[in-house]
C-alpha positions, 0 to 999 in steps of 0.5 A: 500500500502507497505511504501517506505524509503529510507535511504541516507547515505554519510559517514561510521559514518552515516551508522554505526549508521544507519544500525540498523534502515534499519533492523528494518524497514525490520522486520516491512515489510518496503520496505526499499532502501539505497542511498550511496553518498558522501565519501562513494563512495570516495577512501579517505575514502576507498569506504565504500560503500563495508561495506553497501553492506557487510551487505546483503542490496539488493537496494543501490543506489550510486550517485556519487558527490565527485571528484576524483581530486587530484588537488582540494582543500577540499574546492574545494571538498566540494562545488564541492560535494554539488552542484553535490549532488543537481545535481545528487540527484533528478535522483535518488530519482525519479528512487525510488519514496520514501514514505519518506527519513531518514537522519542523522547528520549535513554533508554537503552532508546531508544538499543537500540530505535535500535541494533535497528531500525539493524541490523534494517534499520527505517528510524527517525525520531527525535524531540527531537534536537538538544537539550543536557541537559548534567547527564545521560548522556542527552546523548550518547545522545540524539547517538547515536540522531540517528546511527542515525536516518534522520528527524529532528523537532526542536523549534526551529531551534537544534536543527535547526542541531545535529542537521544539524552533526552529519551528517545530511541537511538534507532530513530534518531537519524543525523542527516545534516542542516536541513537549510542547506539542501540543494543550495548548490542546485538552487537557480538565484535570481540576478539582480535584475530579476531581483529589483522587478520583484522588489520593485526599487533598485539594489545597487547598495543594500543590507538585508535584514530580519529582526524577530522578537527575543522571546525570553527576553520582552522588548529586547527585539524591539531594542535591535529594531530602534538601535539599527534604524537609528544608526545604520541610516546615520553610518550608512548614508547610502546603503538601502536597508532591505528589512523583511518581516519579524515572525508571529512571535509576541513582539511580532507585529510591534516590530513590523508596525515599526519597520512599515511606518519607517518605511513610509516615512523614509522610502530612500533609505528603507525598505520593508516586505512581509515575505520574499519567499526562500529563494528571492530571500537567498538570492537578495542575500548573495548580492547584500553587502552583509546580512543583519538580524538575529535569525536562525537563517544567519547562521548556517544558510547565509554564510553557506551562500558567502554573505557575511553576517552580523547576529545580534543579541541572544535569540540565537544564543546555543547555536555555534557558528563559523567565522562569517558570522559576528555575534554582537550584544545589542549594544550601539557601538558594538553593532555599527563595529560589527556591520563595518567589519562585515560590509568590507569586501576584504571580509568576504573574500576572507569566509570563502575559504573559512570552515564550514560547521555545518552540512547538509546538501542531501540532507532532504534526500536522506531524510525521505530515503529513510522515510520510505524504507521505514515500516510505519505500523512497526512503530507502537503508540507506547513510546518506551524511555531509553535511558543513556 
């Protein structure tokens, strides 16, 4: 009988690195649906559920769980969200009666979507455990979705060691390398000029940068937000700062309330968009000057594509690093230093030939070979301990 996986997926981060394993997974003759949730289905992040359904996926599921309610907070949001999720979620995966559910990351509406499928009876494999991002709440969901997962696909051996200390099967913990990295190499980039059609304003001279919230620590996002605004503009006179969107985190819609009404009031020197989507992310990435933030993405897929980045604050705290990233605490000084250091020509030139910490550019093939050999119904509903 052909295998049924169902891909969830809750925001553009996750379906950017997802993507390569849905087309793995087609290629080995695997019925494959996805069900869109969470900010993709949310005008904050501009429906990036149109970027999965652009990439010629012929099931998506959407289910709804993020109001459309300017009057609540994002705190508000976020529960409202995962309890809508836990409400909704079961409806749809007994309308797809999946083999097995793949999921991603530490989301909150990832954490329900692993709750859902655990007390569904869905066997889940987990994506991305192991990891420490100790700036962010993530950090415990990401160890609580290891829990309620039966398949684990880690992106180093370190990460393997963690998710295998925390109980689970070492048969079932697989290290099949940094997920962002897969197919890098084969990805077409857009030119510059493909590029400036999309954004529609000319890059000749730009920083990317994405700030998202640092959930352990309230305000400290918006800290980040203020102290760039504030300087690069001032250091920076002529290089465009192309911001895209923080995530729907608490803080989240504070910090792109900011970003747009800069954006408005300052349109020669700052640019802001919802979502680029993986590619148009990545190929903006190439031609930036450097890449600023404190996103996941900074640490393993920007270098991997030779840009130089500055990480800021202690959202990513946990993870290491290799030498074109510069970590910075959100301090002024420190951080126009950094940027200095980054946007030299001669720094660039300088990563090319630095290690490389992290890879992965089969890790979706692995990932789905592995998938279609596994004999699901062989896997019990009683998960036992495994002590180390």
């Amino acid at each position: 009988m052909q295998k049924h996986v169902v891909i969830i997926t809750s925001s553009r981060a996750e379906w950017g690195l997802l993507y390569p394993v849905y087309c793995e997974l087609k290629k080995l003759g695997i019925r494959t649906s996805v069900l869109a949730t969470g900010s993709h289905l949310h005008s904050q992040s501009g429906f990036s559920v149109n970027e999965i359904e652009q990439c010629d996926v012929k099931s998506v599921v959407k289910v709804y769980i993020t109001p459309e309610d300017p009057g609540l907070t994002d705190d508000q949001l976020m529960f409202r969200s995962m309890a809508n999720a836990i409400v909704g979620l079961p409806e749809a995966l007994q309308q797809l009666q999946p083999d097995l559910a793949i999921v991603l990351g530490d989301r909150y509406e990832i954490l329900a979507a692993a709750l859902t499928c655990r007390l569904s009876g869905v066997r889940l494999a987990h994506i991305s455990g192991g990891e420490l991002t100790l700036g962010a709440f993530d950090d415990q969901l990401r160890h609580c979705i290891t829990k309620l997962s039966d398949i684990h696909f880690t992106a180093t051996g370190e990460y393997r060691r963690r998710v295998i200390q925390l109980g689970e099967n070492p048969g079932m913990v697989y290290n099949v390398g940094e997920l962002a990295l897969s197919g890098l190499s084969r990805l077409r980039y857009k030119n510059i000029a493909e590029l400036e059609a999309i954004i529609q304003r000319p890059l000749k001279d730009f920083f990317l940068l994405t700030v998202h919230p640092e959930t352990c620590s309230p305000g400290a996002g918006l800290q980040i937000v203020e102290l760039l605004l504030d300087l690069l503009p001032k250091e920076f006179s002529d290089t465009l700062l192309l911001f895209t969107a923080a995530n729907a985190d608490p803080e989240g819609n504070e910090i792109n309330a900011i970003l747009a009404e800069r954006a408005v009031c300052e349109p020669s020197k700052i640019h802001f968009v919802k979502s680029l989507g993986r590619l148009n992310y990545l190929s903006a990435a190439r031609y930036a000057r450097c890449v600023i933030g404190n996103s996941s993405s900074g640490i393993a897929e920007i270098p991997a594509v030779g840009t130089p980045v500055v990480n800021i604050g202690r959202r990513q705290l946990g993870r290491p690093h290799g030498r074109a990233v510069i970590s910075v605490a959100c301090s002024g000084d420190e951080i126009v230093d950094a940027v200095k250091k980054a946007a030299d020509p001669k720094f660039r030139e300088v990563i090319k030939s630095s290690e490389k910490l992290y890879a992965g550019e089969d890790a979706a093939v692995k990932i789905s070979e592995i998938i279609a050999l596994l004999d699901f119904k062989r896997i019990s509903r009683e998960k036992v301990f495994f002590d180390c």
